[in-house]
C-alpha positions in Angstrom: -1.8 -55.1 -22.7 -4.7 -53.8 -21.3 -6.9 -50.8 -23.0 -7.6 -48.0 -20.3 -11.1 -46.2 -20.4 -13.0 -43.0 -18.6 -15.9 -43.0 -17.4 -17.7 -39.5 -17.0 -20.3 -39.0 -14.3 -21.4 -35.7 -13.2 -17.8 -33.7 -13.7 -15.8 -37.0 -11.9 -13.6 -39.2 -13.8 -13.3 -43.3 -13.4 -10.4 -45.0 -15.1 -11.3 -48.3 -15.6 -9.6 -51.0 -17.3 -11.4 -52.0 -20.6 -11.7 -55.8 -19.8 -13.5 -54.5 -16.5 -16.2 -52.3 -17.8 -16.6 -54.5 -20.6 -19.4 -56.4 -18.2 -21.6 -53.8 -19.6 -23.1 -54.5 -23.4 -23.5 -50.8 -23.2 -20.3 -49.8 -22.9 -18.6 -53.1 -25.0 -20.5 -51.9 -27.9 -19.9 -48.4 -27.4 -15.9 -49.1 -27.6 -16.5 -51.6 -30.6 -17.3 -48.3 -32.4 -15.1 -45.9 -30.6 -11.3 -48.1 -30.6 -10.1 -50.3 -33.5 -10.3 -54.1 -33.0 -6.6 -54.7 -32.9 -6.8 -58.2 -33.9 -7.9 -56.8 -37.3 -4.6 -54.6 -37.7 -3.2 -56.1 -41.2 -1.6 -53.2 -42.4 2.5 -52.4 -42.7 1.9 -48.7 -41.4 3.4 -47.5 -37.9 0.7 -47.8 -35.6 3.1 -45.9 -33.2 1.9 -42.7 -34.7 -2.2 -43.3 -33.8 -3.4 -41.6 -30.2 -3.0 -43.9 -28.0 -5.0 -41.5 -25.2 -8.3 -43.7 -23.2 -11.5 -43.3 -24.8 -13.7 -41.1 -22.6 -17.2 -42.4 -22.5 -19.9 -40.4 -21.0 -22.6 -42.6 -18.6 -24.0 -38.9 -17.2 -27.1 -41.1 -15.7 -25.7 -43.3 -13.2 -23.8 -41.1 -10.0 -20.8 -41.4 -9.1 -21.3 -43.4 -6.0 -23.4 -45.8 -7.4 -20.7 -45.8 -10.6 -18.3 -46.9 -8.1 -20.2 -50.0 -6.8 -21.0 -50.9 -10.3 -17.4 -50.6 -11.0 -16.5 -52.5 -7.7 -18.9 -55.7 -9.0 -17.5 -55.5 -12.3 -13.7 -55.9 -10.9 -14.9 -58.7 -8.7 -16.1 -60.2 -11.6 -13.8 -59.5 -14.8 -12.7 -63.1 -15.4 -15.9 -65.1 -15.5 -17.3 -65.2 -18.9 -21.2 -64.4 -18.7 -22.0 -65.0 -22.3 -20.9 -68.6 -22.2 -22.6 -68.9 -18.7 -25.7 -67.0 -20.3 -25.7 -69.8 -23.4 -25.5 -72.3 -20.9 -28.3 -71.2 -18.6 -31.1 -70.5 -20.7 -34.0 -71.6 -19.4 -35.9 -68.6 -17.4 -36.7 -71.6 -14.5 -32.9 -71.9 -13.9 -32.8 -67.7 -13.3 -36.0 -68.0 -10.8 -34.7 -70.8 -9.0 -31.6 -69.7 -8.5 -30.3 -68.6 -5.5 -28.3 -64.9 -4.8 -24.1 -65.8 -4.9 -23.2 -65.8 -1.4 -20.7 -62.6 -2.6 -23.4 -61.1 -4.4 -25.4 -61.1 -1.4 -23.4 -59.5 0.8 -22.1 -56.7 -2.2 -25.9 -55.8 -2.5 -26.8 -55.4 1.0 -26.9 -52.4 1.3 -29.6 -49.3 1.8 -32.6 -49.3 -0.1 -31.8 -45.8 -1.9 -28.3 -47.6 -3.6 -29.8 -51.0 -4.1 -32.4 -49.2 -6.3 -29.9 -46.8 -7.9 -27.7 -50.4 -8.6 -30.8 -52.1 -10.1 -31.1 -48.6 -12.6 -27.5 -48.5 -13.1 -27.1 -52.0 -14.3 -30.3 -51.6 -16.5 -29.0 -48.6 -18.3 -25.2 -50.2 -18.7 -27.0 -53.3 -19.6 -25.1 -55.7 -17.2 -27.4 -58.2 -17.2 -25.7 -60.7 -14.3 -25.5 -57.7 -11.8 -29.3 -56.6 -12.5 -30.7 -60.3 -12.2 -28.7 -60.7 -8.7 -30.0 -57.3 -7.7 -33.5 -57.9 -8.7 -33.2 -61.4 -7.0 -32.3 -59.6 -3.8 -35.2 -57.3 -4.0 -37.2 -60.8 -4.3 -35.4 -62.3 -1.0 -36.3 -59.0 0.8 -40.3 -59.3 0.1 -40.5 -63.3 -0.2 -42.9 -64.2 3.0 -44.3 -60.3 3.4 -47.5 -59.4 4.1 -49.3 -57.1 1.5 -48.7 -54.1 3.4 -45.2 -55.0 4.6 -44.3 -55.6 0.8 -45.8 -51.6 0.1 -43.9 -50.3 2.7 -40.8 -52.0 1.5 -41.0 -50.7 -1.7 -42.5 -47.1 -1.1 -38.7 -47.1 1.3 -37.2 -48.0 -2.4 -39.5 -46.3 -4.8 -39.4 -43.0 -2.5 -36.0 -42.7 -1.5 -34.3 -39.8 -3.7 -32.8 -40.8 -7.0 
């Protein structure tokens, strides 16, 4: 079974399933400290009687649209286990040379206002595989710019309204 959780953003609520938002190191730690580990239950009493209700979990700087996107990555990619694939893949070279996932790609084109509020969102939740991919395709979109092509690219991201 399968631990529901809410996320709060700017008076909307996101139910989410645990093994979902767990992508984020924020959030995984934040429920470490919030729900019991129930592999650790070794006591007789009737756990029926504890409140079973989903954690809420504030995230008050990330908006709801871009919440939803973030959420959308994270469902696409709840049974792939980054922390072995982050053991494995080490080496800084490997994360440079490494090109975009072909889904990734197409899940992060979009305008440069979301792409940027993506790139924050995945900072702040600490979701580490989303923000590389997202930074990557910030890389793809300048790679073989001229000087003042690459400013006006990213005055379009730094400018456009948070």
């Amino acid at each position: 079974m399968s631990t529901q959780v809410i996320l709060l953003t700017q008076g909307e609520r996101f139910p989410v399933d645990r093994k979902v938002i767990e992508k984020s190191t924020y959030i995984k730690n934040m429920l470490k400290n919030l729900l019991p580990d129930e592999d650790d239950d070794d006591d007789e009493d009737d756990d029926d009687e504890k409140d079973n209700s989903a954690p809420e979990i504030p995230v008050q700087k990330v908006a709801p649209a871009t919440l939803r996107k973030v959420l959308e990555w994270c469902e696409h990619y709840k049974d792939f286990d980054f922390n072995q694939a982050d053991e494995e893949d080490e080496d800084r070279e490997y994360l440079r040379s490494t090109a975009v996932d072909a889904w990734d790609k197409k899940f992060l084109n979009v305008d440069a206002d979301l792409l940027k509020n993506i790139i924050l969102a995945a900072n702040f939740l600490n979701i580490k595989p989303l923000l590389n991919s997202a930074c990557k395709v910030v890389a793809e979109m300048i790679r073989g710019r001229s000087p003042e092509e690459i400013r006006e690219a990213f005055n379009q991201i730094i400018n456009s309204k948070s």
